[in-house]
C-alpha positions as CSV (number, residue, x, y, z in Angstrom):
1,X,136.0,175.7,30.6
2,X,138.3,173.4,29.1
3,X,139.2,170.1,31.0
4,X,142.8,169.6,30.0
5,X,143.1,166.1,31.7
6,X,140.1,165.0,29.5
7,X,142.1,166.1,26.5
8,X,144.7,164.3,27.6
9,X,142.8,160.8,27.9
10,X,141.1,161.9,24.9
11,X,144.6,161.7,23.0
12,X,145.7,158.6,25.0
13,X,142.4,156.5,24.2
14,X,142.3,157.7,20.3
15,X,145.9,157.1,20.0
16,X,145.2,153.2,21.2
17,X,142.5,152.8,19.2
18,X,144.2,153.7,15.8
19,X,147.0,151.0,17.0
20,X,149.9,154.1,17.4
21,X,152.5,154.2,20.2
22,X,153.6,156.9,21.7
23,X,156.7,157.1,20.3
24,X,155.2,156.2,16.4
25,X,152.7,159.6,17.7
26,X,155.7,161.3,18.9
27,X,157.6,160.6,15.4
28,X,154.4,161.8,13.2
29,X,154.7,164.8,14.7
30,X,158.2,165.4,15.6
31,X,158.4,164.8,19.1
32,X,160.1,162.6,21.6
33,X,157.8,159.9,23.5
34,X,158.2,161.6,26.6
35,X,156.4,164.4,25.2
36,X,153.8,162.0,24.0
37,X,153.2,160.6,27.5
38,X,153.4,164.1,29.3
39,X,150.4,165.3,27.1
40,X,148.4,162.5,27.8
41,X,149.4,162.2,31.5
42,X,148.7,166.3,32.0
43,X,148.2,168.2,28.9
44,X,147.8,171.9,30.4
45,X,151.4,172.2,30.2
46,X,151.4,172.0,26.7
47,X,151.2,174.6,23.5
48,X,147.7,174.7,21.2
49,X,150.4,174.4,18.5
50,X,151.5,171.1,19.6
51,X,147.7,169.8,20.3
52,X,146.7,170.8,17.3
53,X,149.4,168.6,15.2
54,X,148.3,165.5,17.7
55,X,145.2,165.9,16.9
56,X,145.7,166.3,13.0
57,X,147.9,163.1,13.5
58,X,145.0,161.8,14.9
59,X,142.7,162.3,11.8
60,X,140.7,164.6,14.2
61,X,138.3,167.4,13.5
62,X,139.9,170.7,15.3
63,X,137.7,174.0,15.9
64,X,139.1,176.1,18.2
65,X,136.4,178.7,19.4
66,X,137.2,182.5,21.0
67,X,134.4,184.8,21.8
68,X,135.0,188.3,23.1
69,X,133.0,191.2,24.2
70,X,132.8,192.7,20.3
71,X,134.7,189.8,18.3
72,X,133.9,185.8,17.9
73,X,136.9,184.0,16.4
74,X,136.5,180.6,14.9
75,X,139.2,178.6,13.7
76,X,139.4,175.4,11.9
């Protein structure tokens, strides 16, 4: 089950530690700072597209995992 509020602290925490605001995160990827602070403050209301180019902001490691009855899907 994925724990979107823990993504969203995820974001918030890494962001601080690699000295970003949230408008500089905003800017890397081409959104406003509200955006920024909505993801952080409840990121289920946001797209995998736009998590996936936080996280790449971030210099994080993104696998994205789908497993169906017949198929398993791995990205990244």
């Amino acid at each position: 089950e994925l724990k979107m509020e823990l993504i969203g602290l995820a974001i918030k925490q890494t962001r601080r530690e690699r000295n970003l605001t949230q408008e500089e995160l905003g800017k890397l990827i081409g959104v406003q700072k509200t955006q920024i602070y909505r993801i952080e403050s409840n990121a289920s209301n946001v797209t995998i597209d736009t998590l996936i180019r936080v996280f790449k902001a971030l210099q994080a490691n993104v696998k994205l995992q789908v497993e169906l009855p017949h198929c398993k899907i791995i990205l990244g």
